[in-house]
C-alpha positions as CSV (number, residue, x, y, z in Angstrom):
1,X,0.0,0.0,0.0
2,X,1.3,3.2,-0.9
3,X,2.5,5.2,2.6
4,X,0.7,8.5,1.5
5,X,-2.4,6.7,0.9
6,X,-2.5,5.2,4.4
7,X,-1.6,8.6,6.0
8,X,-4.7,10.2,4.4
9,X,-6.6,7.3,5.5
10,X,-9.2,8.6,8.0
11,X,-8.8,7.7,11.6
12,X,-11.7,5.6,12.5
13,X,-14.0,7.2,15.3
14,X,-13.6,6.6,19.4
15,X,-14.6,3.1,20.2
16,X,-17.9,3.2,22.3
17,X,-18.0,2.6,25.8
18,X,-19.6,1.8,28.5
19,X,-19.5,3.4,32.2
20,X,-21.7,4.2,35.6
21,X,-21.9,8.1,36.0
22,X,-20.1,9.3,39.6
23,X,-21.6,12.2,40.4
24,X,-21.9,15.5,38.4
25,X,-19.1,18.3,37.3
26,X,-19.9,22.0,38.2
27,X,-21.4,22.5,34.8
28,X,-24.0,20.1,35.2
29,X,-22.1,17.1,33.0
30,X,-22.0,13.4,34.3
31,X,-18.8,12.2,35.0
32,X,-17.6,8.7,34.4
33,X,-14.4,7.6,36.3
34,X,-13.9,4.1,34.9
35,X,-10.2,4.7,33.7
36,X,-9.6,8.7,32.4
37,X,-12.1,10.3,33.7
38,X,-14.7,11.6,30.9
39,X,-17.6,14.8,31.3
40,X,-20.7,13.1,29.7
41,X,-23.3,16.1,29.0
42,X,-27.0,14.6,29.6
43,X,-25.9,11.7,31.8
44,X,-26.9,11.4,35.7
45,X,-25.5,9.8,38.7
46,X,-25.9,6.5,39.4
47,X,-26.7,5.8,35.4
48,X,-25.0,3.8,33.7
49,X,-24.7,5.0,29.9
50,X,-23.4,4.2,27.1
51,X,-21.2,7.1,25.3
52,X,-18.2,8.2,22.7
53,X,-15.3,10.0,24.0
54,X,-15.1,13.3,21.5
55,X,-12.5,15.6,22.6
56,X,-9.4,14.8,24.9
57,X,-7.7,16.7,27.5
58,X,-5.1,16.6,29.7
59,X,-6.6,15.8,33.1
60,X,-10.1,14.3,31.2
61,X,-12.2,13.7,28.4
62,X,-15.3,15.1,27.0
63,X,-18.1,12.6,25.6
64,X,-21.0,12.2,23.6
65,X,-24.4,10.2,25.9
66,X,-24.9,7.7,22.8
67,X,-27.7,5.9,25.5
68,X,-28.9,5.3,28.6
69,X,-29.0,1.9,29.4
70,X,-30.4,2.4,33.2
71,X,-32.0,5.5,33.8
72,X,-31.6,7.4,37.5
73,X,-35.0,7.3,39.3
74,X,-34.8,11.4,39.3
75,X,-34.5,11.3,35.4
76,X,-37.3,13.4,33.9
77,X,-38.4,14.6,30.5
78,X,-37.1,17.7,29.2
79,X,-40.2,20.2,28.6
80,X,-38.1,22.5,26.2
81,X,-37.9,21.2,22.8
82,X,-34.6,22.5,22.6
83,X,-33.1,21.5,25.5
84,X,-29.2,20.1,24.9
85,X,-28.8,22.7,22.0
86,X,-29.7,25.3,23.7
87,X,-27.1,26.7,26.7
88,X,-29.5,28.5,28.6
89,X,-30.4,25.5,30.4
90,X,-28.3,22.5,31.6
91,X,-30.7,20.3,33.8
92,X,-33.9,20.2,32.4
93,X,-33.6,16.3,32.7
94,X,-33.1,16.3,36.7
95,X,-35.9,16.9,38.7
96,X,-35.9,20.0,40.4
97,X,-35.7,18.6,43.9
98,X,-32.8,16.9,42.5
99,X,-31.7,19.9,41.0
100,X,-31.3,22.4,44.2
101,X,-29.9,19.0,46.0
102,X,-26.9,19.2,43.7
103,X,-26.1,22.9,44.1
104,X,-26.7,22.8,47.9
105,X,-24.0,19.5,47.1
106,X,-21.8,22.0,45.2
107,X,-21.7,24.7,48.1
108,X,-20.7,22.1,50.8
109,X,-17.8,20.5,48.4
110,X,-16.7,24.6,48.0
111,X,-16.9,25.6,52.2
112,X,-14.9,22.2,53.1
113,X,-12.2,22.3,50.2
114,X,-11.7,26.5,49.6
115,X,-12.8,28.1,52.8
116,X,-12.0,24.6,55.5
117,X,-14.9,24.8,57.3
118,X,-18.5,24.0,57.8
119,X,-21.4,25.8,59.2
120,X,-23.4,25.2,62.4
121,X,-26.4,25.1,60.6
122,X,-28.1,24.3,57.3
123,X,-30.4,26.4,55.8
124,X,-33.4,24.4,53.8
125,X,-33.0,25.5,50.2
126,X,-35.3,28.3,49.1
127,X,-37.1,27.0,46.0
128,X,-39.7,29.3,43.5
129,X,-41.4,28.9,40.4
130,X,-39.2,26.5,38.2
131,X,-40.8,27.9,34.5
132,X,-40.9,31.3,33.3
133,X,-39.8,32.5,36.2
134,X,-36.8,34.7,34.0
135,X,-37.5,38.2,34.1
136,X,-33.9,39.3,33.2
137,X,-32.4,37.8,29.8
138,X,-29.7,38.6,27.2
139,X,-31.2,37.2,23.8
140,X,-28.9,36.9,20.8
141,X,-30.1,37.8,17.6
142,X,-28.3,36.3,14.2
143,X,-28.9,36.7,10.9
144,X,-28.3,33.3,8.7
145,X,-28.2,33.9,4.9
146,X,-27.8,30.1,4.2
147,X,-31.2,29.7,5.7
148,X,-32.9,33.0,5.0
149,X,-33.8,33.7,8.6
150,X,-33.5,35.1,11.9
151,X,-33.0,33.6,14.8
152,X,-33.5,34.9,18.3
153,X,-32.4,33.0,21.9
154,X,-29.2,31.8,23.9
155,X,-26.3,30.7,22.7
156,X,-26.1,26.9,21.5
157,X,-24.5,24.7,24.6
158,X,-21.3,23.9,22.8
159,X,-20.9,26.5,20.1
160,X,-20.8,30.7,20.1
161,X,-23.7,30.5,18.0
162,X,-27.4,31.5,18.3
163,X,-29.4,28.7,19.2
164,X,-32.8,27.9,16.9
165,X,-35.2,28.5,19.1
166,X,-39.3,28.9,18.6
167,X,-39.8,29.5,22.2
168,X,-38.3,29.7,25.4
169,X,-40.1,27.4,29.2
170,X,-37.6,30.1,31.4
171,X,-38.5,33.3,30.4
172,X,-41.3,35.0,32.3
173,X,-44.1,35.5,29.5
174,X,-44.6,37.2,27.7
175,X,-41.3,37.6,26.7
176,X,-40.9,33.2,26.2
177,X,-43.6,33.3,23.6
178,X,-41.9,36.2,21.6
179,X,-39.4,34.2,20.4
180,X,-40.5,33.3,16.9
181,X,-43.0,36.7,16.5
182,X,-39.3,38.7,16.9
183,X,-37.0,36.6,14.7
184,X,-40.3,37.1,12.1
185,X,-40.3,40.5,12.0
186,X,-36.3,40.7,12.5
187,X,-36.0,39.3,9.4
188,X,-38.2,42.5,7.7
189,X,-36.1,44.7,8.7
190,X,-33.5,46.6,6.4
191,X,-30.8,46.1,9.5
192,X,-31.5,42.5,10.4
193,X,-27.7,41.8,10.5
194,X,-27.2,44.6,12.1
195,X,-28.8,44.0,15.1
196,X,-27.0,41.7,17.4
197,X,-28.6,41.5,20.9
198,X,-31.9,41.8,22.6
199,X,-32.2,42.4,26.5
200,X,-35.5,41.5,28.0
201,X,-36.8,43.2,31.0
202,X,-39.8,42.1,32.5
203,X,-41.2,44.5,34.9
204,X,-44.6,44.3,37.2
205,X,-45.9,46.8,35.0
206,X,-44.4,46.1,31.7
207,X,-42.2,44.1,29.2
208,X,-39.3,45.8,28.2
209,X,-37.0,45.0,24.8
210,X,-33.9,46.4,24.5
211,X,-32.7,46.2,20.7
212,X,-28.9,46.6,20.1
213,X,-28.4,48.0,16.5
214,X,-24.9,48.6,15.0
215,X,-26.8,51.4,12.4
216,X,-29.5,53.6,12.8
217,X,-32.8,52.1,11.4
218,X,-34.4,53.5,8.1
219,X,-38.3,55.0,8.7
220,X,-39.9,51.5,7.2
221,X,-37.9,49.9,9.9
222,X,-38.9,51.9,12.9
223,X,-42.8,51.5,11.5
224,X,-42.3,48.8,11.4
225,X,-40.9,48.0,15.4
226,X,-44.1,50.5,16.0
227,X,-46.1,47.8,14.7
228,X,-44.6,45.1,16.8
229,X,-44.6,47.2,20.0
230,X,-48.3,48.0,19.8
231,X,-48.9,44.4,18.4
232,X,-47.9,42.9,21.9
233,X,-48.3,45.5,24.4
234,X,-44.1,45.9,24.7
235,X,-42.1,49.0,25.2
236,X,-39.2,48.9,22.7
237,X,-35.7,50.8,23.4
238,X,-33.2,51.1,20.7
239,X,-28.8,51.2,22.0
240,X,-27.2,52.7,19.1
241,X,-24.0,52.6,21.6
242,X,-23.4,52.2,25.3
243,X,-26.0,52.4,28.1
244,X,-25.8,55.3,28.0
245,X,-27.3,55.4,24.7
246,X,-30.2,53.6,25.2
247,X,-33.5,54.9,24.3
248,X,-37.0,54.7,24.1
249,X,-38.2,54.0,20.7
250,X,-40.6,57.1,20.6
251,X,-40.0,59.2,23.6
252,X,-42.6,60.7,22.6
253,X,-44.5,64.0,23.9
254,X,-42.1,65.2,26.4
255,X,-40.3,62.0,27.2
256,X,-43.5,60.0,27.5
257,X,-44.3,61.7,30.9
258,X,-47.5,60.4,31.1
259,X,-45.3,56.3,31.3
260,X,-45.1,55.1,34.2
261,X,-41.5,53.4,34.9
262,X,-40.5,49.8,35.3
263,X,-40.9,48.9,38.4
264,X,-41.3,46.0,40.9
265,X,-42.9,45.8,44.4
266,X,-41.5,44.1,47.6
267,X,-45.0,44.0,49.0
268,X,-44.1,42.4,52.6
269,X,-42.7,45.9,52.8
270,X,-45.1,48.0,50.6
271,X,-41.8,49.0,48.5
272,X,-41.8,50.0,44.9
273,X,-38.8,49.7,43.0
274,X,-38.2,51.5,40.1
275,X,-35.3,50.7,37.6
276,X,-34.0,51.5,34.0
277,X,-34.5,48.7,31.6
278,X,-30.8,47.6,31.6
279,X,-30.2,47.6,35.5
280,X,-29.2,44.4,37.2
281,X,-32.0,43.1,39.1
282,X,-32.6,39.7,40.7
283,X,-33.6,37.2,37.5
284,X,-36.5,35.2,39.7
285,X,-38.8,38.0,41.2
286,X,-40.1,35.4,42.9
287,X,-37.1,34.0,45.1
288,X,-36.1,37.4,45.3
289,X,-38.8,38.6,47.5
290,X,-38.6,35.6,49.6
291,X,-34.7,36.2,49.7
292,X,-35.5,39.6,50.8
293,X,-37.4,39.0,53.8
294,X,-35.3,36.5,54.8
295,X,-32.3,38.6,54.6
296,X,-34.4,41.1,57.0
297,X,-35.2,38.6,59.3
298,X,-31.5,36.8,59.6
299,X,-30.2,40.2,60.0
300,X,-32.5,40.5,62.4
301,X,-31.3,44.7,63.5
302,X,-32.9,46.4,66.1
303,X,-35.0,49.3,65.2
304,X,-32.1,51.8,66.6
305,X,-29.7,50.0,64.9
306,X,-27.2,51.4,61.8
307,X,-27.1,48.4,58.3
308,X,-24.1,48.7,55.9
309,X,-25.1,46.9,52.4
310,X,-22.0,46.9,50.5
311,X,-23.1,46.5,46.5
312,X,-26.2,47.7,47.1
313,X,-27.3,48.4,43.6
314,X,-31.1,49.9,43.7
315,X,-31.7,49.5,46.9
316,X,-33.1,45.8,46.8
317,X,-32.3,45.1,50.8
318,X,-31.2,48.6,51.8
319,X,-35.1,50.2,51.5
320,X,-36.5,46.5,53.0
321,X,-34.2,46.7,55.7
322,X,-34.7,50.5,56.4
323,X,-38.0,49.5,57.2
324,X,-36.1,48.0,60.6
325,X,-33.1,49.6,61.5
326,X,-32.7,52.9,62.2
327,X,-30.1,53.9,59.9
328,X,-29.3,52.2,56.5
329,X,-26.2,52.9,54.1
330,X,-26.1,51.5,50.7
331,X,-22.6,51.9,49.1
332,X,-22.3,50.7,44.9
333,X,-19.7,51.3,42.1
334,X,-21.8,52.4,39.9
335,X,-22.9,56.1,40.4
336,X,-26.4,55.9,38.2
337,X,-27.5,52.9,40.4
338,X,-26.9,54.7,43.5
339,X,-29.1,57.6,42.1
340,X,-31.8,55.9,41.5
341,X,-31.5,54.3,44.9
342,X,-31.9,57.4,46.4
343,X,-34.7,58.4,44.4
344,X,-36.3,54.8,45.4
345,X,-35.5,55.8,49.1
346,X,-37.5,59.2,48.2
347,X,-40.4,58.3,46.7
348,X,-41.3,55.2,49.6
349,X,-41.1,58.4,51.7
350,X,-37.4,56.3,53.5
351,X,-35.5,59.2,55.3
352,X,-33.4,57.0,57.0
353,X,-31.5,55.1,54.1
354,X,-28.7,57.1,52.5
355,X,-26.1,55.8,49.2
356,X,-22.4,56.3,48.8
357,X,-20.7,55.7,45.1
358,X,-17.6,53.7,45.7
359,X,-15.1,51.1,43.7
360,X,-15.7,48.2,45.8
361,X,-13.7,45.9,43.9
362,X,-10.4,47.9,45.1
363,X,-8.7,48.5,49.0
364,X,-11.2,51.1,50.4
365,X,-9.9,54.9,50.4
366,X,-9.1,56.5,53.6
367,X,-11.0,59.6,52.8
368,X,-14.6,57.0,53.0
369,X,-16.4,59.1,55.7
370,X,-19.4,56.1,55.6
371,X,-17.3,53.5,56.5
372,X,-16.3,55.1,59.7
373,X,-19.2,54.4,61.5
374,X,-20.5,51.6,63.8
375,X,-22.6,49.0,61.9
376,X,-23.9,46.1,64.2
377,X,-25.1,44.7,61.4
378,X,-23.4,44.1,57.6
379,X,-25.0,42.9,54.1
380,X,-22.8,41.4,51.6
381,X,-24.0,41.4,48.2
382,X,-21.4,40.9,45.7
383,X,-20.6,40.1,41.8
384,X,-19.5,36.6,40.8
385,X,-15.6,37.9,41.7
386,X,-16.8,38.2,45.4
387,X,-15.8,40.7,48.4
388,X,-12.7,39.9,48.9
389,X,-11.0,43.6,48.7
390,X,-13.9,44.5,51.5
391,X,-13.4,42.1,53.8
392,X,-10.6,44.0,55.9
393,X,-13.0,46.8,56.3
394,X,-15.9,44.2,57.1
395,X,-13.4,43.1,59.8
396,X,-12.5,46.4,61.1
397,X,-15.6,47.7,61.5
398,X,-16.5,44.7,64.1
399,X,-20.4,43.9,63.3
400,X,-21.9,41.5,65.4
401,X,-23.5,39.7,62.0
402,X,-22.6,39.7,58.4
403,X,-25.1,38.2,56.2
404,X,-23.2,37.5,52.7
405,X,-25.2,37.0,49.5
406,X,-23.3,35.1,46.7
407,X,-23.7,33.8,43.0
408,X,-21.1,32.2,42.9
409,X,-20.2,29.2,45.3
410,X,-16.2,29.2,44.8
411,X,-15.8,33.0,45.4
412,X,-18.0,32.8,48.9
413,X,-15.6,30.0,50.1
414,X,-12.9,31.6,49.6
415,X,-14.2,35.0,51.2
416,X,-15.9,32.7,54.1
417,X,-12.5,31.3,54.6
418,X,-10.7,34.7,55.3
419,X,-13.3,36.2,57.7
420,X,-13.0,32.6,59.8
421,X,-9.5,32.3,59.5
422,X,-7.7,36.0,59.1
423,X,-11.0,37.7,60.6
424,X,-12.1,35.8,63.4
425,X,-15.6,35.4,62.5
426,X,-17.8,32.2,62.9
427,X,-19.6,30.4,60.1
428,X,-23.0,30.3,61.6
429,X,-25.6,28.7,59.2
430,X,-25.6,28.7,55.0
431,X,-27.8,27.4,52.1
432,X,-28.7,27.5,48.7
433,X,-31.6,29.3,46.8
434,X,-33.0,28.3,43.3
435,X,-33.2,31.5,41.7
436,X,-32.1,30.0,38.3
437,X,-33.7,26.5,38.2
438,X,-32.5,24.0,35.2
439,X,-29.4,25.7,34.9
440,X,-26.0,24.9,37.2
441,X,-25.9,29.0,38.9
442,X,-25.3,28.1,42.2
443,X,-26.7,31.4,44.8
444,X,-26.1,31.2,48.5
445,X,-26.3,32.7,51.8
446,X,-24.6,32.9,55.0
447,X,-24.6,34.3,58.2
448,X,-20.8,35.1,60.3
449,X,-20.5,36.2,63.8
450,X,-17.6,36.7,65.7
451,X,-16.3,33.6,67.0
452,X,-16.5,34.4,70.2
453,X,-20.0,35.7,70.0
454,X,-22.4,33.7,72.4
455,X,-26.2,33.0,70.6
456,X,-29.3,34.0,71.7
């Protein structure tokens, strides 16, 4: 046989194997352990499967599930059509008991391996609606020639590209219904490939759809997103640029006056929130008032009593809590966020809660005048990156309970770790909530004391 020949010679595919799923990986993929350990997206623990290994690495494999031969007794049937192309979702085939089980799993591997220790007590998971519950989305938008269409919705699970969707079981409806009426009516538009991204906001009192669009849209095209906004009852924004760009797409007669703004309502505390259709607010209204009143009532302050809640954003805890304590100081990076905090304070008639713009993801300045007082009490609501650069100034400042908010479980170990270990502090109860059921987000709570603290 000629060398060359046998060099082109395709190599003939992975063998198939056969393996019992060990547990599950951090991104909701079985993984088989029977010799090189292999990431097997769709498989469960305790199955055993049948499966192609498809790409190697170093420390493992990634596989394709070619079968289950025996299914795990929490196994259920996907409701979205499109679940394992689309990445929006990652457990649609685990129950959701199941589901919250494994995250509260996830967050007891983190506190024992990152932050080496454990808590005194164990919060029962918090648990919502587990469809359309999403009121906060990114939606890509892509324009295929090939096919001569639009399509709208997450990103496919193992490639950048836009999934092909026709509806979406997580988004709060509207907005999970729109998905075919949008990429429709995309696709009549003069700047269909010029629109990248849709953000959905789903407010109390409205749906909102911010359009991203790389040029500005002729007069047919802005008909016809007229059309489509009075067609389903939507208010449509157009982002030629930044956020700060962002617009209504007919401001109408003197900046729509007469509109009122989105908003939500914390009713346990007769709060309305209002916010800007880009804002970072809680995805699951739902959990999020439960998590609210929680966080009031594990705070527990005294009604004479001064709160620090550091990444404060709107004012999602700080205006609940100023209900309690006596004094309430909300400090966030971002300076529009802690306007409109303050002008949430105003308008629920809150004197006592006041805002402070500060970088929290740097060593705190001398010159910060708020973080000289006494706080008893201290709420820690961070990004994914965490609080670690706070944490000496959590520790100075001596509170007699910290209650620390996290999305993401690695980063609160590691933070948890410091205040017991460098700070003294006492890990005295933590759990998971399901604010994002069906995918593998992980949010958290925890309450620290000082070590030496005695309970009452």
């Amino acid at each position: 046989m000629n060398p060359a020949s046998k060099q082109n010679r395709p190599a003939p595919p992975p063998a198939e194997e056969v393996g019992v799923v060990a547990g599950l990986t951090h991104e909701g993929e079985g993984v088989v352990r029977e010799g090189k350990t292999v990431f097997v997206a769709g498989a469960l623990p305790g199955e055993r499967i049948r499966f192609r290994r498809a790409k190697r690495h170093k420390q493992h494999d990634d596989g394709v599930l070619l079968e289950v031969l025996e299914r795990a007794a929490n196994r259920v049937t996907p409701r979205c059509a499109h679940f394992g192309l689309c990445g929006g979702c990652a457990l649609q085939h685990l129950d959701p008991v199941s589901q919250i089980a494994a995250k509260e799993q996830e967050l007891r591997d983190n506190l024992e391996r990152i932050a080496r220790t454990m808590p005194d007590q164990w919060f029962e998971p918090m648990r919502g609606p587990v469809w359309n519950y999403r009121r906060r989305a990114r939606l890509g938008v892509k324009y295929v020639a090939k096919k001569g269409r639009v399509l709208v919705g997450f990103r496919e699970r193992l490639a950048p590209y836009v999934a092909e969707l026709a509806r979406c079981e997580v988004l709060s409806e509207p907005a999970g219904t729109l998905i075919t009426p949008l990429a429709e009516m995309i696709m009549t538009l003069s700047i269909r490939d010029r629109l990248p991204q849709i953000e959905v906001a789903i407010a109390d009192n409205a749906v909102a759809l911010v359009m991203r669009v790389m040029v500005p849209p002729s007069e047919s095209d802005l008909e016809t997103l007229r059309a489509f906004e009075r067609a389903h009852g939507l208010r449509l924004y157009l982002q030629p640029a930044g956020l700060d760009s962002v617009r209504r797409l007919d401001p109408g007669p003197e900046g729509r006056a007469e509109e009122t703004p989105l908003h939500y309502r914390l009713s346990a505390f007769d709060l309305t929130l209002e916010f800007n259709p880009t804002d970072f607010i809680q995805v699951n209204g739902a959990v999020n008032e439960a998590l609210v009143s929680r966080a009031v009532e594990l705070l527990a302050p005294e009604p004479g009593s001064s709160v620090l809640d550091l990444y404060c954003g709107l004012g999602n805890f700080t205006l609940a809590l100023a209900r309690r304590a006596g004094r309430v100081v909300g400090v966030e990076g971002d300076r529009e966020l802690v306007r409109r905090a303050g002008e949430n304070a105003r308008r629920n008639g809150l004197t006592n809660a006041e805002f402070h713009v500060a970088d929290l993801m740097q060593p705190l300045p001398s010159s910060a005048a708020w973080a000289d007082s006494n706080y008893p009490y201290v709420l820690l609501d961070p990004p994914r990156a965490g609080a670690r650069e706070m944490l000496p100034t959590v520790a100075r400042l001596a509170p007699k309970r910290v209650l620390y908010i996290s999305c993401h479980p690695g980063s609160l170990a590691r933070d948890i770790g410091m205040l017991v270990h460098d700070h003294g502090f006492r890990l005295r109860a933590a759990g998971v909530l399901d604010m994002f059921p069906h995918t593998t987000h992980v949010e958290s709570l925890a309450v620290l004391e000082p070590a030496g603290s005695v309970r009452v």
